[in-house]
Backbone bond lengths (Angstrom), bond angles and torsions (degrees), N, CA, C in turn:
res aa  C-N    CA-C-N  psi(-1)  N-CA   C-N-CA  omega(-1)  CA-C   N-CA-C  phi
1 X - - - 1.444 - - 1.527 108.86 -
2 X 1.379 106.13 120.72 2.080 106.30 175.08 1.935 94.04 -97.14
3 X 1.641 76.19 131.47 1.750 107.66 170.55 1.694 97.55 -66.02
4 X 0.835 116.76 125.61 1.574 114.03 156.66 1.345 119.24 -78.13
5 X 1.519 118.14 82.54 1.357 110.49 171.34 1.793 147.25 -83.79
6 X 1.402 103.81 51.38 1.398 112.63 174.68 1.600 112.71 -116.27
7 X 0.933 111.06 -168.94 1.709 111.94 -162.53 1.693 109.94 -115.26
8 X 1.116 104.23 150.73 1.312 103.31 -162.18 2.240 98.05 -104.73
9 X 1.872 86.09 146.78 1.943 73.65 175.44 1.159 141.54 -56.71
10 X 1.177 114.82 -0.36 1.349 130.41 170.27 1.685 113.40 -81.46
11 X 1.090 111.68 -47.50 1.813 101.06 177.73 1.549 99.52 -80.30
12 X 1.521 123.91 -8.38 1.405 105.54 174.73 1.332 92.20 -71.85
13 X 0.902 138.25 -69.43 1.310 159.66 -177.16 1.798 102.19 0.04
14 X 1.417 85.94 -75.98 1.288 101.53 -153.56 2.062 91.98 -74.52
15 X 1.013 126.39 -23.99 1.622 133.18 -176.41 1.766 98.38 -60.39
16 X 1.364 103.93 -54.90 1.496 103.15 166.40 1.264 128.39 -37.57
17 X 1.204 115.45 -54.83 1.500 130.45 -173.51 1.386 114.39 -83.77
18 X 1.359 119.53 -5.75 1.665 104.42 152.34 1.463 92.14 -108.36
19 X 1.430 141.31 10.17 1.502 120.83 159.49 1.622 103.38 -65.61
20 X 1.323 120.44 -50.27 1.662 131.99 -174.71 1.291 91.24 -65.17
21 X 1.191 156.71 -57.04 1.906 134.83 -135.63 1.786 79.73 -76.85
22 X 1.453 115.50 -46.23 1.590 119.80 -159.14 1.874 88.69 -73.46
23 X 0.797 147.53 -46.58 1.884 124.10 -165.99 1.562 102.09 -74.68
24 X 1.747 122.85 -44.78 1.225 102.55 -151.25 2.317 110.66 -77.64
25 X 1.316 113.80 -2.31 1.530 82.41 145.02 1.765 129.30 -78.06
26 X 1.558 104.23 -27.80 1.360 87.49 165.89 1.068 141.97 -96.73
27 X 1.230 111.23 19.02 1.950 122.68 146.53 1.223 94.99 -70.00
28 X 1.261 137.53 -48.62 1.673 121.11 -157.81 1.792 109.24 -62.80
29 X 1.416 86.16 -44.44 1.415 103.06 177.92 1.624 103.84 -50.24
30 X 1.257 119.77 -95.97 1.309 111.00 -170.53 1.451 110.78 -31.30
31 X 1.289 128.94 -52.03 1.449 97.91 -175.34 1.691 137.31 -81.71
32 X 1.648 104.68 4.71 1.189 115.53 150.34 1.666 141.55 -78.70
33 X 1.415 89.21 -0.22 2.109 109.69 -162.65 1.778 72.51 -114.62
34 X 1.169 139.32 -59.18 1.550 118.58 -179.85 1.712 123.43 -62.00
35 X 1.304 114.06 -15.43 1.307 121.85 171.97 1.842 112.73 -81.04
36 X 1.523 95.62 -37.55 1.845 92.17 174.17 1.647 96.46 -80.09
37 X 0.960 129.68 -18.26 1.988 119.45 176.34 1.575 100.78 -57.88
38 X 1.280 95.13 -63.64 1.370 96.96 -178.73 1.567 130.54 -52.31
39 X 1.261 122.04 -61.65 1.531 120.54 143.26 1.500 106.20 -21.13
40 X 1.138 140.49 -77.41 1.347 146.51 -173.61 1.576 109.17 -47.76
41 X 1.386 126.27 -70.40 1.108 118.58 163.96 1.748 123.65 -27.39
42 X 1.937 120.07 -49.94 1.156 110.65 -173.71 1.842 111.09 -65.90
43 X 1.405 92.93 -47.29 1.781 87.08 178.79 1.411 146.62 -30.11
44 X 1.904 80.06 -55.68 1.530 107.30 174.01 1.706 108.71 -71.31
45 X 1.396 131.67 4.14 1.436 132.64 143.66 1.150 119.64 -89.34
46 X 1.537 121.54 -37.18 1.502 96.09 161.90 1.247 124.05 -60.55
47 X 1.121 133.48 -55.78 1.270 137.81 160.27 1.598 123.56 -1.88
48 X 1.425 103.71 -63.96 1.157 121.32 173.46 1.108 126.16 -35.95
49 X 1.813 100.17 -66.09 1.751 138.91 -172.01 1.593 75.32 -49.60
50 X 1.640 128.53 -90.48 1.454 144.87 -144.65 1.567 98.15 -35.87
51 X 1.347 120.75 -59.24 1.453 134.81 -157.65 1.520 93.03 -66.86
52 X 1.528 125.93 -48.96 1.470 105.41 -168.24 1.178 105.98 -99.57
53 X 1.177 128.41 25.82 1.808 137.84 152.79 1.469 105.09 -90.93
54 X 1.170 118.93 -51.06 1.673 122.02 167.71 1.352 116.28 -34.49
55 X 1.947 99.53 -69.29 1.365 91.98 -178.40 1.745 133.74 -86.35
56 X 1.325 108.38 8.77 1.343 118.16 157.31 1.620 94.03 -73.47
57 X 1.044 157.07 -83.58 1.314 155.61 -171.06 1.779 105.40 -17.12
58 X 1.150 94.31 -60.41 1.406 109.12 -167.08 1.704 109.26 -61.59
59 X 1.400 109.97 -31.20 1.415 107.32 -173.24 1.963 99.07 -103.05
60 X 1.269 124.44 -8.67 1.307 109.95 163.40 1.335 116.47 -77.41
61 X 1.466 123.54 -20.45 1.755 130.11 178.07 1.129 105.34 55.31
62 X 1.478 144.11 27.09 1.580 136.29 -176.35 1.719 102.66 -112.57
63 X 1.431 103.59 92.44 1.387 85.25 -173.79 1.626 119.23 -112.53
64 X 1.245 99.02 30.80 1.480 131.57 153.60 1.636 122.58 -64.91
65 X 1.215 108.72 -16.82 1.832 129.45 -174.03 1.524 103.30 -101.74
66 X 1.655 115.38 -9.81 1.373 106.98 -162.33 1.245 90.35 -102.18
67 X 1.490 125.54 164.27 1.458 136.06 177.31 1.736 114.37 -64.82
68 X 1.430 107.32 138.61 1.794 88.73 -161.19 1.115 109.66 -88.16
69 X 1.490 135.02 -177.20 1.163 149.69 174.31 1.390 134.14 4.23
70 X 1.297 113.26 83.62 2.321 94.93 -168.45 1.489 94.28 98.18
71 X 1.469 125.31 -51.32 1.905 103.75 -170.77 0.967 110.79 -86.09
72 X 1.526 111.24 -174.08 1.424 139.03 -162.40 1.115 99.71 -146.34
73 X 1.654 109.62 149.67 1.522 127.91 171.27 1.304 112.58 -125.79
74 X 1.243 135.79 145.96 1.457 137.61 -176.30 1.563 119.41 -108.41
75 X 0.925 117.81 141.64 1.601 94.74 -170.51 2.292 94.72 -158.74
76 X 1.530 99.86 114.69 1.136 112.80 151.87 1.432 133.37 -36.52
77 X 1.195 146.55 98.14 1.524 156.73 -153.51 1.109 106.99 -102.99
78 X 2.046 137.44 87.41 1.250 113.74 140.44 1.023 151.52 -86.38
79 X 1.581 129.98 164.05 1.156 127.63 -179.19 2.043 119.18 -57.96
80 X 1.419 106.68 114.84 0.979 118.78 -175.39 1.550 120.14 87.52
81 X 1.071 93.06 8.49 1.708 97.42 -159.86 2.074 120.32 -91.65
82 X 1.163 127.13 -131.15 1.090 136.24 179.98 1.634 117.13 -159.02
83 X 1.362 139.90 127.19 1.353 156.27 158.85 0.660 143.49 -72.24
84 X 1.424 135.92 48.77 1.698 137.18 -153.40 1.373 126.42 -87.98
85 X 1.753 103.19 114.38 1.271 134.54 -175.36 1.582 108.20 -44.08
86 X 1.174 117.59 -57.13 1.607 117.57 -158.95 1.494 88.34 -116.01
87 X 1.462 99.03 -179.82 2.081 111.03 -160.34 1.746 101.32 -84.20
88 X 1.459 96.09 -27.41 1.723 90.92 -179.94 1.413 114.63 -95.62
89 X 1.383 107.22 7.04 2.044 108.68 169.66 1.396 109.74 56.96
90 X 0.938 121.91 29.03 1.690 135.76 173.86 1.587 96.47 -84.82
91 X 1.600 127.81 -42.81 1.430 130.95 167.93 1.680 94.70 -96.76
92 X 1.469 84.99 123.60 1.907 101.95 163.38 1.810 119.28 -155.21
93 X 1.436 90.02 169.82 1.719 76.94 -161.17 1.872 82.50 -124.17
94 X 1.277 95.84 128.78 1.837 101.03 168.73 1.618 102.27 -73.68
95 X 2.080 88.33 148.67 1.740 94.82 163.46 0.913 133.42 -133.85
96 X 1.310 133.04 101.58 1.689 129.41 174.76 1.354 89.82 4.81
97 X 2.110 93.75 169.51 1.276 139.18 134.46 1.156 121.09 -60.14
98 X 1.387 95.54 138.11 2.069 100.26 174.73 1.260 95.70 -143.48
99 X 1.106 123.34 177.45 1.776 142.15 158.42 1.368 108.41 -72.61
100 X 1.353 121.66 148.27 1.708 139.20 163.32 1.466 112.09 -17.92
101 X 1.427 93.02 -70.12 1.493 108.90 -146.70 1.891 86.95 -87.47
102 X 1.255 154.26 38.14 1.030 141.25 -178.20 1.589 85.00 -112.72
103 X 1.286 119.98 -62.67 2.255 107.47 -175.79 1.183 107.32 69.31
104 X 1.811 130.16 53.26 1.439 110.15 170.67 1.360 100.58 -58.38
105 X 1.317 106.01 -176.21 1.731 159.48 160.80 1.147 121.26 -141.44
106 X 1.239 101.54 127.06 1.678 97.00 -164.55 1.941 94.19 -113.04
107 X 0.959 120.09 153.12 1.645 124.48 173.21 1.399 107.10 -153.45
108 X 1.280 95.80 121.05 1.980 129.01 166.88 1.091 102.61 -78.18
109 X 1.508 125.70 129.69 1.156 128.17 106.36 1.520 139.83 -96.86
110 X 1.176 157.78 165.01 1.307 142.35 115.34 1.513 114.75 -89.35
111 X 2.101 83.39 175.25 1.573 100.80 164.15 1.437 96.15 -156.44
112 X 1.382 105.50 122.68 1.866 116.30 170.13 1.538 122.74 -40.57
113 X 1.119 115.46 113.76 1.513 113.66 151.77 1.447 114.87 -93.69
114 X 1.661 117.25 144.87 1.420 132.76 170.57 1.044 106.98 -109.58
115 X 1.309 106.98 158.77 1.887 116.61 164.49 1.240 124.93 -45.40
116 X 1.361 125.01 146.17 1.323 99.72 176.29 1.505 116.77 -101.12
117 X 1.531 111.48 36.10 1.658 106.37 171.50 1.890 106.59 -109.76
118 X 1.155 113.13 -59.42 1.302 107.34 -168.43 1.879 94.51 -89.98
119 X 1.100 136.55 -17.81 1.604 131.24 -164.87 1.419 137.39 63.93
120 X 1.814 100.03 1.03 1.066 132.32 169.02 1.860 135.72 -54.00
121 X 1.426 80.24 -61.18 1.723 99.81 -154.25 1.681 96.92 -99.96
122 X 1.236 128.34 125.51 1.501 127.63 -171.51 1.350 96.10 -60.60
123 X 1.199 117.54 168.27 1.611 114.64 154.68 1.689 97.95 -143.05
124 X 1.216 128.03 27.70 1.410 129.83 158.11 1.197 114.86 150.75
125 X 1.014 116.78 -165.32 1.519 128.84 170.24 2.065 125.06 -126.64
126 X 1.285 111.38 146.63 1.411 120.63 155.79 1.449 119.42 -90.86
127 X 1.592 97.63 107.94 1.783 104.12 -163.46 1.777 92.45 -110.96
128 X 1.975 85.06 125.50 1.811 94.32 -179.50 1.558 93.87 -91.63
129 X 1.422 126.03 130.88 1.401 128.44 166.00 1.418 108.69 -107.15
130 X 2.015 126.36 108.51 1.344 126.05 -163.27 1.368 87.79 -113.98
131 X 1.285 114.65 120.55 1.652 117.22 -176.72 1.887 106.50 -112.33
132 X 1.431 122.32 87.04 1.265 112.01 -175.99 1.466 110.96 -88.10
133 X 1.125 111.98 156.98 1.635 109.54 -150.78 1.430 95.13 -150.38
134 X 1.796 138.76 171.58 1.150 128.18 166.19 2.062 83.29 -117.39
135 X 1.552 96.17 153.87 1.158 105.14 158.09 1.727 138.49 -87.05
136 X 1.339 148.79 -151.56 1.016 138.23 166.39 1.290 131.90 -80.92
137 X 1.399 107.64 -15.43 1.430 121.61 152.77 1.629 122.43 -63.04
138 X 1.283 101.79 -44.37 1.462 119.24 -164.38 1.659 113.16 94.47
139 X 1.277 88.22 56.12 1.744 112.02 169.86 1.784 108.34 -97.05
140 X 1.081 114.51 143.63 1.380 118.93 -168.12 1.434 84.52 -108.20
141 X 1.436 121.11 121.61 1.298 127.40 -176.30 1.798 115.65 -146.96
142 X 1.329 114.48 133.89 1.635 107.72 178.51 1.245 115.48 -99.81
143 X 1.392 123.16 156.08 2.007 115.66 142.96 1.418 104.88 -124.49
144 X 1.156 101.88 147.04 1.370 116.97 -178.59 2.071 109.85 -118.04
145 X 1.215 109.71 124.48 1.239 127.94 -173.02 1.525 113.67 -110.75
146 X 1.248 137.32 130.27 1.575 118.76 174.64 1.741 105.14 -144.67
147 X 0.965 124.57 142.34 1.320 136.48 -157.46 1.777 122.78 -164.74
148 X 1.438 113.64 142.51 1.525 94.26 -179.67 0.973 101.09 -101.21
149 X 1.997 113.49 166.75 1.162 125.84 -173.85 1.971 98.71 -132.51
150 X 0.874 97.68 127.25 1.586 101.06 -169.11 1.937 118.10 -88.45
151 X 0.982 103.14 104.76 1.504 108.31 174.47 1.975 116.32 -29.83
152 X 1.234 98.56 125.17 1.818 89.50 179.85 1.463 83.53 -112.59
């Protein structure tokens, strides 16, 4: 007597269907671990943008151009473009490249620091840089950066 040893459509059947119960959390998965990349990817450009707006700040030392005490200034961010601090654009801050759909906003504040002997004489400022941005979804998302910039 020969065993017939191949498989019948029914255990294919059913072999399939615990192949599928077992992938579809990790389809979900992958496409939730590529959605936090992406999130991750936009940040780590704001980030960027903030830090080399900071340190252009930091190496112009004019902190007479920055918004004074308690306010804020708002300022539209294009790609490749320039930001000008004061009305005659003699102070400006260069800006990277970005993608379309990113749309910073950039927002200044300061707050004065003085010496700490007489309490008089500024010796710079703490500059908040709030860069709200949309992500690739079209998430409305901020970073906030803050750093001093020292009076020359």
């Amino acid at each position: 007597m020969i065993k017939n040893r191949g498989l019948s459509l029914v255990e294919i059947m059913v072999g399939l269907a615990i192949l599928l119960v077992a992938m579809v959390p990790i389809w979900g998965l992958m496409g939730s671990s590529h959605q936090q990349v992406m999130r991750s990817a936009d940040e780590i450009k704001a980030s960027e943008l903030a830090i080399e707006l900071l340190e252009q700040l930091q190496n112009i030392g004019n902190v007479d151009c920055l918004p004074n005490d308690g306010e804020e200034s708002e300022y539209t961010l294009n790609s490749g473009g320039a930001v000008p601090l004061d009305e005659g654009g003699a102070v400006s801050l260069k800006v990277g490249t970005f993608e379309e759909y990113f749309m910073p906003k950039l927002f200044i504040s300061s707050s004065n620091v003085y010496d700490g002997f007489t309490g008089e004489r500024v010796i710079g400022r703490v500059v908040s840089l709030c860069i709200q941005y949309k992500s690739k979804e079209g998430r409305a998302l901020e970073y906030v950066l803050r750093g001093f910039v020292s009076a020359k």
